[in-house]
PDB file of N, CA, C, O and CB in Angstrom:
ATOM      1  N   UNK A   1      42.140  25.250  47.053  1.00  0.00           N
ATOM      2  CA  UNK A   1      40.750  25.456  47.166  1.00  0.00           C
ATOM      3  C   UNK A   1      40.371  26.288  48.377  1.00  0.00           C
ATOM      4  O   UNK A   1      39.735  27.303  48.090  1.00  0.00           O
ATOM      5  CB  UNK A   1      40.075  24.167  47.205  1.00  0.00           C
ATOM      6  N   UNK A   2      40.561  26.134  49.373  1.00  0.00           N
ATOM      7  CA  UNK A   2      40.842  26.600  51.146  1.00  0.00           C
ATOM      8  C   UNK A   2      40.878  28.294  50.582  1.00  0.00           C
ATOM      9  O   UNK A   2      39.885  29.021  50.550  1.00  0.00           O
ATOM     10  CB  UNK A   2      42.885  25.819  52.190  1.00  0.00           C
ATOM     11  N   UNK A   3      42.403  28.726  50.120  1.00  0.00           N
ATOM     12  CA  UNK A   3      42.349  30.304  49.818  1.00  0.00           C
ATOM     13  C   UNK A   3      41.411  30.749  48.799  1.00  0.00           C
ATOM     14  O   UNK A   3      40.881  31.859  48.749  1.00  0.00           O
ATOM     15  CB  UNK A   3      43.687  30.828  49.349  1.00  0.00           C
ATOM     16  N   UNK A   4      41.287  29.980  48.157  1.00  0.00           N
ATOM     17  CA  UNK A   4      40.137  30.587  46.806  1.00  0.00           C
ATOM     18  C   UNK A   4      38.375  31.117  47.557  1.00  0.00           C
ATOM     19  O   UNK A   4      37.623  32.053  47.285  1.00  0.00           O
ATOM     20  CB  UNK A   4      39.752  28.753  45.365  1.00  0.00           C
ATOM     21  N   UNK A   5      38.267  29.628  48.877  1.00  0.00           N
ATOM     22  CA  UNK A   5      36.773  29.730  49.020  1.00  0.00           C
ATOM     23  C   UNK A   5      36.308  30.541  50.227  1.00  0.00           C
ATOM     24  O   UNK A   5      35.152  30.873  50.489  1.00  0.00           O
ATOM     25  CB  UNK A   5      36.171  28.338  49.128  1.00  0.00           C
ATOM     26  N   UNK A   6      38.049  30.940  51.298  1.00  0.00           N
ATOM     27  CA  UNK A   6      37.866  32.040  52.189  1.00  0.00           C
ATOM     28  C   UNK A   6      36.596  33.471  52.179  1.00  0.00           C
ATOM     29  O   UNK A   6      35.522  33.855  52.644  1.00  0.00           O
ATOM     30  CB  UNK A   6      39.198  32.552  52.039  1.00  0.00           C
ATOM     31  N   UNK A   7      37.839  33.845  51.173  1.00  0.00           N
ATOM     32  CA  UNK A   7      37.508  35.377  50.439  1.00  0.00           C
ATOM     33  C   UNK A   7      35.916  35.404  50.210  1.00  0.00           C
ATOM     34  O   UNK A   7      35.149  36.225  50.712  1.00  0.00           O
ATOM     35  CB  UNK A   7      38.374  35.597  48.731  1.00  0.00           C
ATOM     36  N   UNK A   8      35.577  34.359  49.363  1.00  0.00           N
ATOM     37  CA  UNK A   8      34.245  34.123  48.535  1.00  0.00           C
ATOM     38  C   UNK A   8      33.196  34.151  50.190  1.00  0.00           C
ATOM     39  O   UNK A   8      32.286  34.937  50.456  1.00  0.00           O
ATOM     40  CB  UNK A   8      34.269  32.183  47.337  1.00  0.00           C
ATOM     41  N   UNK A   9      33.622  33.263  50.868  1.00  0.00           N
ATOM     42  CA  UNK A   9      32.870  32.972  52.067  1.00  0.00           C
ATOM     43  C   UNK A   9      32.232  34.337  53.110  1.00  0.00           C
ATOM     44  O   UNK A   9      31.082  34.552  53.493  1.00  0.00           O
ATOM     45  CB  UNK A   9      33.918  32.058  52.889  1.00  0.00           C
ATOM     46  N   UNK A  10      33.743  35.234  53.395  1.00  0.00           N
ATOM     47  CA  UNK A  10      33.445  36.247  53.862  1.00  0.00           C
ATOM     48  C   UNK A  10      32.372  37.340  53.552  1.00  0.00           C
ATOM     49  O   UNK A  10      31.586  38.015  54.216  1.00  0.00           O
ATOM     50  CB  UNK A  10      34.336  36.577  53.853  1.00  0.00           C
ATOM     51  N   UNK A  11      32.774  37.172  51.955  1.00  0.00           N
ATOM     52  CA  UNK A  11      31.977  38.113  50.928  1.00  0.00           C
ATOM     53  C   UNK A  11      30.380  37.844  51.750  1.00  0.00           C
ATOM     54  O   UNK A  11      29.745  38.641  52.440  1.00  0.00           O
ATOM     55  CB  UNK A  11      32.097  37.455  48.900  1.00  0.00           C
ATOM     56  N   UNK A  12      30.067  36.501  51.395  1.00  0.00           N
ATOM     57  CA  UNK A  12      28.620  36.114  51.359  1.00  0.00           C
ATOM     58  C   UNK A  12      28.337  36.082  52.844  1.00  0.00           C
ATOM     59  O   UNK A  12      27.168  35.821  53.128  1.00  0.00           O
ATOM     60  CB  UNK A  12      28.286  34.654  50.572  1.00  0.00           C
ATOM     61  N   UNK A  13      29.034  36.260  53.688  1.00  0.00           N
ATOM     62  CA  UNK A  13      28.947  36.051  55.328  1.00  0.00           C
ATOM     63  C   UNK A  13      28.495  37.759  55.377  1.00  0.00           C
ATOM     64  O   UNK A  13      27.410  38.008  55.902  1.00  0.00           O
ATOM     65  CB  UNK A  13      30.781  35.439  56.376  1.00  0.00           C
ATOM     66  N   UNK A  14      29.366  38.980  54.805  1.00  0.00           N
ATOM     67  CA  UNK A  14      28.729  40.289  54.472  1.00  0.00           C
ATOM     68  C   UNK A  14      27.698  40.449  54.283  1.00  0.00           C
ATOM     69  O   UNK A  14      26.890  40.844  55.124  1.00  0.00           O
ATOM     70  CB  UNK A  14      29.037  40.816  53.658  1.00  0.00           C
ATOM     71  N   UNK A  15      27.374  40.084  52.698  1.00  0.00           N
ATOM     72  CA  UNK A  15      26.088  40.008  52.152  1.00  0.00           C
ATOM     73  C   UNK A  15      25.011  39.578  53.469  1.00  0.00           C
ATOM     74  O   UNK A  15      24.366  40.318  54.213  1.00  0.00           O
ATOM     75  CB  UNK A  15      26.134  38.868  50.855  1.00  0.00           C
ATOM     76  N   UNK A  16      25.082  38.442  53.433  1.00  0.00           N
ATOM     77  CA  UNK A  16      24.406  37.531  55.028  1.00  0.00           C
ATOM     78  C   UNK A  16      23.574  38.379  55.805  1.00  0.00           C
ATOM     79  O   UNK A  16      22.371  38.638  55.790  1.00  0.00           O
ATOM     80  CB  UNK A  16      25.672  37.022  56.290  1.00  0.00           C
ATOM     81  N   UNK A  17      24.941  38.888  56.767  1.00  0.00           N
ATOM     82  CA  UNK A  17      24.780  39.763  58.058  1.00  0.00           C
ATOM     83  C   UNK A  17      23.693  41.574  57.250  1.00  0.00           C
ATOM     84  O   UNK A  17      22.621  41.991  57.687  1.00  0.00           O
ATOM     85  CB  UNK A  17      27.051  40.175  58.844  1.00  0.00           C
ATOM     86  N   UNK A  18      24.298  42.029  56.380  1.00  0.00           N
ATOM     87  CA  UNK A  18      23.465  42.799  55.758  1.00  0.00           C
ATOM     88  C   UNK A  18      21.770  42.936  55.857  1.00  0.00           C
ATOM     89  O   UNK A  18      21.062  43.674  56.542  1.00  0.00           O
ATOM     90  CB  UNK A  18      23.815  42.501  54.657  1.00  0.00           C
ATOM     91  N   UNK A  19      21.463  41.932  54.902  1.00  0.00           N
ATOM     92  CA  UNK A  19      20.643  41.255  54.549  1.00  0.00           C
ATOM     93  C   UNK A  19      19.590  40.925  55.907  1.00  0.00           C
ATOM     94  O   UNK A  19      18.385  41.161  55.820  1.00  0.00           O
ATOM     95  CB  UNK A  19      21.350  40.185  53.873  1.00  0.00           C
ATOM     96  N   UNK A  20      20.086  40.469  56.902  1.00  0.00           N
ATOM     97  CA  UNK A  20      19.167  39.636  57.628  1.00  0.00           C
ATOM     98  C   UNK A  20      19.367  41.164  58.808  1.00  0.00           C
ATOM     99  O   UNK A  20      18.493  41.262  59.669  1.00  0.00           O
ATOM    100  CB  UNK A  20      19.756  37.620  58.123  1.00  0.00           C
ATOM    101  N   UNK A  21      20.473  42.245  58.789  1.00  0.00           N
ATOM    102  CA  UNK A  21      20.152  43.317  59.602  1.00  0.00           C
ATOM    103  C   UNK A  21      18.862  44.425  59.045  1.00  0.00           C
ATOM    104  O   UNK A  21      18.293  45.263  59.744  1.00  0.00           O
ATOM    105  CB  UNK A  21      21.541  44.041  59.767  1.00  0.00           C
ATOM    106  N   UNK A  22      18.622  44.140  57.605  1.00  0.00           N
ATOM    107  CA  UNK A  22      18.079  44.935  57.005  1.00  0.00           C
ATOM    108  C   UNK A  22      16.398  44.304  57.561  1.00  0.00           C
ATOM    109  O   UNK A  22      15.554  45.044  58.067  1.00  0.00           O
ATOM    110  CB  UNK A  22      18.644  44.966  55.386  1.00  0.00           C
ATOM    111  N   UNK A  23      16.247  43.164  57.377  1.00  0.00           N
ATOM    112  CA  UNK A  23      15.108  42.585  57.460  1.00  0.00           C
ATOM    113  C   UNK A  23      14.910  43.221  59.407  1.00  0.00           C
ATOM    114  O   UNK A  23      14.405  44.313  59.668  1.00  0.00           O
ATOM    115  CB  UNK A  23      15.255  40.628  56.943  1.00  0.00           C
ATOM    116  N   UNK A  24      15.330  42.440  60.277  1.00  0.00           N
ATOM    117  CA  UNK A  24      15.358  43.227  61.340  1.00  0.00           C
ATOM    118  C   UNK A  24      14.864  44.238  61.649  1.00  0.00           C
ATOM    119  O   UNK A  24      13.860  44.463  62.326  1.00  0.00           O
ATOM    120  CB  UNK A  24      16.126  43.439  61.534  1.00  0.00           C
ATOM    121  N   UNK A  25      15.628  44.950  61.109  1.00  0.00           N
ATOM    122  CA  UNK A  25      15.351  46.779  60.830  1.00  0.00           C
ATOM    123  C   UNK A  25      13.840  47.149  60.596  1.00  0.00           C
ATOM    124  O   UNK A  25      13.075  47.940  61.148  1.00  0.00           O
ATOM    125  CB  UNK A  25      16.201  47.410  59.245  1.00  0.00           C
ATOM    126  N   UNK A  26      13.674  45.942  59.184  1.00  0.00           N
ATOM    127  CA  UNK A  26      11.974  46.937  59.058  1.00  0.00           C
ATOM    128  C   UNK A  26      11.072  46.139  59.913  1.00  0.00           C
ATOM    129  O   UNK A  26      10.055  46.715  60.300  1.00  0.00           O
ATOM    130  CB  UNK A  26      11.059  47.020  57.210  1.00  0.00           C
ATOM    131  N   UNK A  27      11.279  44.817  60.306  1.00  0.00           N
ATOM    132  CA  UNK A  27      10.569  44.050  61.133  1.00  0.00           C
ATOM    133  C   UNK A  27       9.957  44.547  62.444  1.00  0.00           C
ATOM    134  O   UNK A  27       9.027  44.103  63.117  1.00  0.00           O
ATOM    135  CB  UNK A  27      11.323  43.099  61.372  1.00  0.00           C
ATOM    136  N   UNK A  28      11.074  46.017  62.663  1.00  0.00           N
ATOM    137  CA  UNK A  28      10.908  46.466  64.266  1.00  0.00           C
ATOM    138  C   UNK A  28       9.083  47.836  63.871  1.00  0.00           C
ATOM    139  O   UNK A  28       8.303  48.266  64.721  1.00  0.00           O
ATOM    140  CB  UNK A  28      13.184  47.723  65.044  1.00  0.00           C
ATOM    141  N   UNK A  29       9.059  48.081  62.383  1.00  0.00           N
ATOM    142  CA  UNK A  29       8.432  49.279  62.571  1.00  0.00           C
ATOM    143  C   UNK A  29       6.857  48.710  62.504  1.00  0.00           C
ATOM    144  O   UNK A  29       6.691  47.551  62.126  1.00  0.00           O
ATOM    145  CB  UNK A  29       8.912  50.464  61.406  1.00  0.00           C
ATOM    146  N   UNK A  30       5.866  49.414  62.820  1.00  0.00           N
ATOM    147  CA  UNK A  30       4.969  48.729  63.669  1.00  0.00           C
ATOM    148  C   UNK A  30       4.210  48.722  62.573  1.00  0.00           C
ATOM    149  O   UNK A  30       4.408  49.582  61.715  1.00  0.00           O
ATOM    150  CB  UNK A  30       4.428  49.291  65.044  1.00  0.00           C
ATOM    151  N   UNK A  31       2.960  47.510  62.371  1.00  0.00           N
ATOM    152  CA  UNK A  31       2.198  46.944  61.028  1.00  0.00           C
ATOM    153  C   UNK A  31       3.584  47.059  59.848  1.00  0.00           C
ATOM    154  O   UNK A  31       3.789  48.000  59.082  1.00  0.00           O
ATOM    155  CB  UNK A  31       0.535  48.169  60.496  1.00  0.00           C
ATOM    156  N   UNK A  32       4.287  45.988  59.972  1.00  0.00           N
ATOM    157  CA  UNK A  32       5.087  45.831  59.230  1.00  0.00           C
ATOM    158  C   UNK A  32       4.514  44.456  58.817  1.00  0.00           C
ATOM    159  O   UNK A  32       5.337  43.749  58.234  1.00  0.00           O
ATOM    160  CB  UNK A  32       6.408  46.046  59.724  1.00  0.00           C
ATOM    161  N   UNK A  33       3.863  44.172  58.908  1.00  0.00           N
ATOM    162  CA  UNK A  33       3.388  42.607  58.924  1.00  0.00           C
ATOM    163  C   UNK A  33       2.180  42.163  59.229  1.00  0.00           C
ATOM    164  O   UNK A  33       1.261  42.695  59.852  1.00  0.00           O
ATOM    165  CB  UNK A  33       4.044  41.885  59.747  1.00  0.00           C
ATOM    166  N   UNK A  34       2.316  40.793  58.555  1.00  0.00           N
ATOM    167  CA  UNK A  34       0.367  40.539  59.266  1.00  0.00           C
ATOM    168  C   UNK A  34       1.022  39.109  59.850  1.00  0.00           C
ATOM    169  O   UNK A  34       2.062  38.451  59.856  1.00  0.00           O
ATOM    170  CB  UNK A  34      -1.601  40.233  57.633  1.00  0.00           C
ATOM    171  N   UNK A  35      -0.177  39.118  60.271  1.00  0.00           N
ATOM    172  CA  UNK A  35       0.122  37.510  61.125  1.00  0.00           C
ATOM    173  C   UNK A  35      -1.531  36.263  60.503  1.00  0.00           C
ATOM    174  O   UNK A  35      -2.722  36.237  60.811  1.00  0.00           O
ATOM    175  CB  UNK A  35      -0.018  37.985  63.713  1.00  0.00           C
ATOM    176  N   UNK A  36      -0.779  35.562  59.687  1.00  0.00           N
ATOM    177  CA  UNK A  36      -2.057  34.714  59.208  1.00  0.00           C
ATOM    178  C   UNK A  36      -2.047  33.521  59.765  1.00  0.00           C
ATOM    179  O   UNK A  36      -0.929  33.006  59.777  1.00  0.00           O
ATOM    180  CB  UNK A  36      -2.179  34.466  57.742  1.00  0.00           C
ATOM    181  N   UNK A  37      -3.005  32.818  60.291  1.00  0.00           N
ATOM    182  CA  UNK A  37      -3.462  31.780  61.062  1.00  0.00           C
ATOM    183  C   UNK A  37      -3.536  30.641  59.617  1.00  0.00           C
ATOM    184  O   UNK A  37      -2.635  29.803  59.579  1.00  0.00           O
ATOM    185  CB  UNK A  37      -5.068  32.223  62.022  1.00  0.00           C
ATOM    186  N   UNK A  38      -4.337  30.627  58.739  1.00  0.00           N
ATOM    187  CA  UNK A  38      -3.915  29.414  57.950  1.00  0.00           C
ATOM    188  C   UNK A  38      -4.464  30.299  56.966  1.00  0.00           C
ATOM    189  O   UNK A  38      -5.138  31.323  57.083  1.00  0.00           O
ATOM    190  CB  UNK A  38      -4.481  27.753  58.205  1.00  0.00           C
ATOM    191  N   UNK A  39      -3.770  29.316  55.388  1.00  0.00           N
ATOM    192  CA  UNK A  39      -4.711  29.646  54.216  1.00  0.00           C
ATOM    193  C   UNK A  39      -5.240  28.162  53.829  1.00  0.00           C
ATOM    194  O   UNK A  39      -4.910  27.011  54.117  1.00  0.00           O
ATOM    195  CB  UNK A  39      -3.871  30.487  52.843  1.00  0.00           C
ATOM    196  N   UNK A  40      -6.265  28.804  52.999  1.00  0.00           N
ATOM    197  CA  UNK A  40      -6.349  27.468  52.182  1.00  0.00           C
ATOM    198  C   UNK A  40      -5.642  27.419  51.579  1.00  0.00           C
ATOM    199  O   UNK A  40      -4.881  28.385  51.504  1.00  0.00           O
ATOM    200  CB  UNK A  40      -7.224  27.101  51.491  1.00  0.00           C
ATOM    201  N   UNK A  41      -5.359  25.852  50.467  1.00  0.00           N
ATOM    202  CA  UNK A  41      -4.366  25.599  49.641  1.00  0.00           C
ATOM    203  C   UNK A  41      -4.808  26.165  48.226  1.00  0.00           C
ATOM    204  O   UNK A  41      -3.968  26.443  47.370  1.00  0.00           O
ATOM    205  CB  UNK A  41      -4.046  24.117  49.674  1.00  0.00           C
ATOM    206  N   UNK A  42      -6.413  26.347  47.990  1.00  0.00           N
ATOM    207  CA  UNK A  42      -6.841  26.552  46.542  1.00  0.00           C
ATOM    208  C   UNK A  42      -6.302  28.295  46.517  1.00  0.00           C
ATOM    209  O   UNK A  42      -5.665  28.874  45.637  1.00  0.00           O
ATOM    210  CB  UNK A  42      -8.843  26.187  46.231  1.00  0.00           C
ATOM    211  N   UNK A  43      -6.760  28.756  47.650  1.00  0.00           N
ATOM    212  CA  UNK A  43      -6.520  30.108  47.927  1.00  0.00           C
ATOM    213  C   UNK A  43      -4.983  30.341  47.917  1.00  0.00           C
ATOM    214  O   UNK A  43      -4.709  31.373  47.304  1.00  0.00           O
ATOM    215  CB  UNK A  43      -7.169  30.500  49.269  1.00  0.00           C
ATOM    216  N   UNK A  44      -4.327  29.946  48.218  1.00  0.00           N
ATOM    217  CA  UNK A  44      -2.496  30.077  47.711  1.00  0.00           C
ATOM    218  C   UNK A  44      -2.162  29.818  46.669  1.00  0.00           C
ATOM    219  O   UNK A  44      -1.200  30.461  46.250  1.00  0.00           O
ATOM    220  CB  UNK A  44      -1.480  29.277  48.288  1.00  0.00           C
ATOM    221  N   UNK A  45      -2.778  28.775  45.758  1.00  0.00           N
ATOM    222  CA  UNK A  45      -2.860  28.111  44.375  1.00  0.00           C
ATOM    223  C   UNK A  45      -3.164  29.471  43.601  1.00  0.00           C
ATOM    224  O   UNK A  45      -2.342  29.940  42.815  1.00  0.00           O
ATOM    225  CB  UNK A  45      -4.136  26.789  44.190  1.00  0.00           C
ATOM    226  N   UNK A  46      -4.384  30.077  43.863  1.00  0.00           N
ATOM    227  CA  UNK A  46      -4.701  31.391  43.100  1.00  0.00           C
ATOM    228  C   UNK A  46      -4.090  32.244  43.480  1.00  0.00           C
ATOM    229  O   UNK A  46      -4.214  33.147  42.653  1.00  0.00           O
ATOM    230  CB  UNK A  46      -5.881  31.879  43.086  1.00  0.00           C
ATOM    231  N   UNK A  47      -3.239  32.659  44.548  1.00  0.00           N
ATOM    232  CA  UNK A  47      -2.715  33.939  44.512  1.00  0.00           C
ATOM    233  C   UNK A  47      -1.058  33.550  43.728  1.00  0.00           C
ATOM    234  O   UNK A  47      -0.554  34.395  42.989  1.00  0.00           O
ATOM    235  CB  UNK A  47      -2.720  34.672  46.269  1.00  0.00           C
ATOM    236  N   UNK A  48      -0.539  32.580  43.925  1.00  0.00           N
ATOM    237  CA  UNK A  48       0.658  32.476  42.935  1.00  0.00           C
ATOM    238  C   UNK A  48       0.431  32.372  41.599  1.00  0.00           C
ATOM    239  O   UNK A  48       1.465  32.460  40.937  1.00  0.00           O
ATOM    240  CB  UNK A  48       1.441  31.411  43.181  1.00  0.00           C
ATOM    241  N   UNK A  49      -1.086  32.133  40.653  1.00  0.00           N
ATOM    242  CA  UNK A  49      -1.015  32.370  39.504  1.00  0.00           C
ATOM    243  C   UNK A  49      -1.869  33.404  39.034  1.00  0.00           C
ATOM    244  O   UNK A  49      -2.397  33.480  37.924  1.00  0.00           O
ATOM    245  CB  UNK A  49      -1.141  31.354  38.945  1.00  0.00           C
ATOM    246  N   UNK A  50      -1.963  34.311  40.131  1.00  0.00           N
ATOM    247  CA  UNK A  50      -2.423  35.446  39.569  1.00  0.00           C
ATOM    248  C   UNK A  50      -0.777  36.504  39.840  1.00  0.00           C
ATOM    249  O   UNK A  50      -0.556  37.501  39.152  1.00  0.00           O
ATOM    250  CB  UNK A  50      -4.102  35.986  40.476  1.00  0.00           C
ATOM    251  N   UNK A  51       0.060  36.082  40.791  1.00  0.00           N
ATOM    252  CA  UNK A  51       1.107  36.956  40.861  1.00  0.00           C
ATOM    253  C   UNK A  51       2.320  36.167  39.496  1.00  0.00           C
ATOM    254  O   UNK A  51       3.476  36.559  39.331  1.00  0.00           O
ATOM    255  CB  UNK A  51       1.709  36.997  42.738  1.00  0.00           C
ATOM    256  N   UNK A  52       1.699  35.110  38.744  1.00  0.00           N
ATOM    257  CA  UNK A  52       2.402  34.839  37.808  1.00  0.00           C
ATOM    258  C   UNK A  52       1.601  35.543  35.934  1.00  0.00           C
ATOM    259  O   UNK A  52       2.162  35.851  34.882  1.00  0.00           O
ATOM    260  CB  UNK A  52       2.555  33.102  38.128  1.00  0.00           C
ATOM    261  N   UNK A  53       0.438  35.529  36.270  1.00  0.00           N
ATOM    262  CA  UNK A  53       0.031  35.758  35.344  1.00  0.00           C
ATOM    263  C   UNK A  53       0.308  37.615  35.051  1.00  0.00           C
ATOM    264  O   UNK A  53       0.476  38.106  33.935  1.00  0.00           O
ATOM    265  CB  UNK A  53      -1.313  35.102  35.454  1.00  0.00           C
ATOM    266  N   UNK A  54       0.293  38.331  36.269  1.00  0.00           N
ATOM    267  CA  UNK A  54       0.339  40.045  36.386  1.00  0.00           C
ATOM    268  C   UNK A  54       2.009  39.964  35.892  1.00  0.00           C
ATOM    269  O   UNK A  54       2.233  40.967  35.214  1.00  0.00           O
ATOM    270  CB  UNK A  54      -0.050  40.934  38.389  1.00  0.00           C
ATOM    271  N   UNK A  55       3.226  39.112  36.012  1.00  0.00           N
ATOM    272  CA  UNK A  55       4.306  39.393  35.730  1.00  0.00           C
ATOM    273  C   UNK A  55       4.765  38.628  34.550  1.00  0.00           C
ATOM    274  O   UNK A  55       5.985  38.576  34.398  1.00  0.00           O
ATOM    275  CB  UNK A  55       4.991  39.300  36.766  1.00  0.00           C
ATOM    276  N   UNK A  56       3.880  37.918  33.532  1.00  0.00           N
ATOM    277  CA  UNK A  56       4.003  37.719  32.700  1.00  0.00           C
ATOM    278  C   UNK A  56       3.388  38.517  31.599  1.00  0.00           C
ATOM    279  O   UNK A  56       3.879  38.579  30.471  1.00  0.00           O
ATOM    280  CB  UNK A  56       3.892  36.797  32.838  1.00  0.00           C
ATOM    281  N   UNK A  57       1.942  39.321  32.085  1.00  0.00           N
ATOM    282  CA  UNK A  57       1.990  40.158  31.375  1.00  0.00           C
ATOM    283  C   UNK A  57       2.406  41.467  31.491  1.00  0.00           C
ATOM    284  O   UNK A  57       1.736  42.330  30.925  1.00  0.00           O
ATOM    285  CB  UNK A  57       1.194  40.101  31.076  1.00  0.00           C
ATOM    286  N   UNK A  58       3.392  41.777  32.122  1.00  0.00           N
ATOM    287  CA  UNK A  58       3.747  42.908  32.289  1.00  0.00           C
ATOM    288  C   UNK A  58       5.198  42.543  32.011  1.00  0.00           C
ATOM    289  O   UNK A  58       5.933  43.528  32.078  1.00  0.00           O
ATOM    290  CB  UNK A  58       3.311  43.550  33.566  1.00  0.00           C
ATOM    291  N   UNK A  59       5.921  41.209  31.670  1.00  0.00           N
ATOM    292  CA  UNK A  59       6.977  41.579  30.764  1.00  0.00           C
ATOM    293  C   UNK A  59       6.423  41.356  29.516  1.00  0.00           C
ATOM    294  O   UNK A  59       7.125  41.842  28.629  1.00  0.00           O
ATOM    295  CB  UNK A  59       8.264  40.849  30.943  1.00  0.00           C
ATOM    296  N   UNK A  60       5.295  40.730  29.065  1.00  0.00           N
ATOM    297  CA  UNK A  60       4.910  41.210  27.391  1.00  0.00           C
ATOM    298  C   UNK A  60       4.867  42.130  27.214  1.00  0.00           C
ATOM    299  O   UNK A  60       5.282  42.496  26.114  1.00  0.00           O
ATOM    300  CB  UNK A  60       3.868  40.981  26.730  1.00  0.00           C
ATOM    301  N   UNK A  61       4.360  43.104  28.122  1.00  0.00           N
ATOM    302  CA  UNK A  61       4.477  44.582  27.573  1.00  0.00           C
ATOM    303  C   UNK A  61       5.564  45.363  27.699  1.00  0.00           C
ATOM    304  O   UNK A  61       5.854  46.400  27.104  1.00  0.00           O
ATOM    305  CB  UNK A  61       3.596  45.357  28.076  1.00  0.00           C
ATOM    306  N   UNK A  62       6.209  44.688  28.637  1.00  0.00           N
ATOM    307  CA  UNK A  62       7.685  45.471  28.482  1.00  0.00           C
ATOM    308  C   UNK A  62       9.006  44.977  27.059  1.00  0.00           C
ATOM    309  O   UNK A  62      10.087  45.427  26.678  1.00  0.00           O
ATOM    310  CB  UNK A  62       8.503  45.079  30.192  1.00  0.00           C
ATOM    311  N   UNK A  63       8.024  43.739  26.642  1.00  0.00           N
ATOM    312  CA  UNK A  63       8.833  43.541  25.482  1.00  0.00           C
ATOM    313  C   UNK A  63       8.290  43.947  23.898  1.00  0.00           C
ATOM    314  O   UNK A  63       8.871  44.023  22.815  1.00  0.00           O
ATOM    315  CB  UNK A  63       9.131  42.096  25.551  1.00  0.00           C
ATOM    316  N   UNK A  64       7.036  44.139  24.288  1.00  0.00           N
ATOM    317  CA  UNK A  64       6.572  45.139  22.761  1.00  0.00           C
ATOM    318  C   UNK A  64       7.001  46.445  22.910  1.00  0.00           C
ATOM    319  O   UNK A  64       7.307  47.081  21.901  1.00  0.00           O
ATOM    320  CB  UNK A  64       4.829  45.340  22.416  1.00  0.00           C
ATOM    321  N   UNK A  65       7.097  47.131  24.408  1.00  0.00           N
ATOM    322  CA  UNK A  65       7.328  48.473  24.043  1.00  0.00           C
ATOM    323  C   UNK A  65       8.928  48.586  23.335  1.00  0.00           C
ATOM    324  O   UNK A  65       9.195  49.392  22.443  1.00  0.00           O
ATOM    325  CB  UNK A  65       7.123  49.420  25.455  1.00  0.00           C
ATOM    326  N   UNK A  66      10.514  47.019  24.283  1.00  0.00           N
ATOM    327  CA  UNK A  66      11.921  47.317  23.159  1.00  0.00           C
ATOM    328  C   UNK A  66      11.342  46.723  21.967  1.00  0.00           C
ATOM    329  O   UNK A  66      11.537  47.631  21.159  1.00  0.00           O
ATOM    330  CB  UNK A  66      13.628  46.450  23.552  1.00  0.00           C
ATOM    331  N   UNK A  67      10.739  45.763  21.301  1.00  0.00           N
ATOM    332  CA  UNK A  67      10.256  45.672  20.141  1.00  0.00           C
ATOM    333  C   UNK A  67      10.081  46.513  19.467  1.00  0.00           C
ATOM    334  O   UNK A  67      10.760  46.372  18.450  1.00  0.00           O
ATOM    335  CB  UNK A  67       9.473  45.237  20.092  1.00  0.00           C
ATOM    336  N   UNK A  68       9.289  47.706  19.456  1.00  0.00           N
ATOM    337  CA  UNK A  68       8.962  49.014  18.747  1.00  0.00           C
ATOM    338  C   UNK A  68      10.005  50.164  18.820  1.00  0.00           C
ATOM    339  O   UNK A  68      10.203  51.160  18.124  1.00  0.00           O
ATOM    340  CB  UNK A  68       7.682  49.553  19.319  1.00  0.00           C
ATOM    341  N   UNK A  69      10.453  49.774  19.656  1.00  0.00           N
ATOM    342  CA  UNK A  69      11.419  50.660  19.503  1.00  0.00           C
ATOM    343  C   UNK A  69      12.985  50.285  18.731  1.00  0.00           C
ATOM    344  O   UNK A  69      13.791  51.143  19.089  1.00  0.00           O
ATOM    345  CB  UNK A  69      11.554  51.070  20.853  1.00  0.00           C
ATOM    346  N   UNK A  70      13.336  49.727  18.218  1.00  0.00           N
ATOM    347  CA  UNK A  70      13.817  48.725  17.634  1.00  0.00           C
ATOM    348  C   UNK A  70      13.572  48.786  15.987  1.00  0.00           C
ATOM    349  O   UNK A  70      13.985  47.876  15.268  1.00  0.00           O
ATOM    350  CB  UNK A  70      13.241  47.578  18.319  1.00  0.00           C
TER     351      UNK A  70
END
């Protein structure tokens, strides 16, 4: 198990270091970000089902357009 989960480990220790240099990176360029003091909860409630409802319909439409084509 030990040699099998090395390899795998390093991999994702790559990935990792990548990943969190990349974030870094854009973190440094300036208005890269906002800084919010609080939300409401109804107000977070609506923005996750409006960012669920825009990507549900926008894979319906990405599945009538392979539908028709088909």
């Amino acid at each position: 198990g030990y040699y099998v989960a090395l390899p795998i480990s390093w991999l994702n220790y790559v990935l990792l270091a990548y990943i969190i240099n990349a974030v870094e990176w854009l973190y440094s360029f300036p208005y890269s970000f906002i800084i919010v003091s609080s939300v409401s909860l109804p107000l977070l409630v609506l923005w996750y089902v409006l960012m669920i409802y825009v990507m549900l319909k926008h894979y319906a439409g990405e599945k009538a357009k392979t539908d028709s084509l088909s």
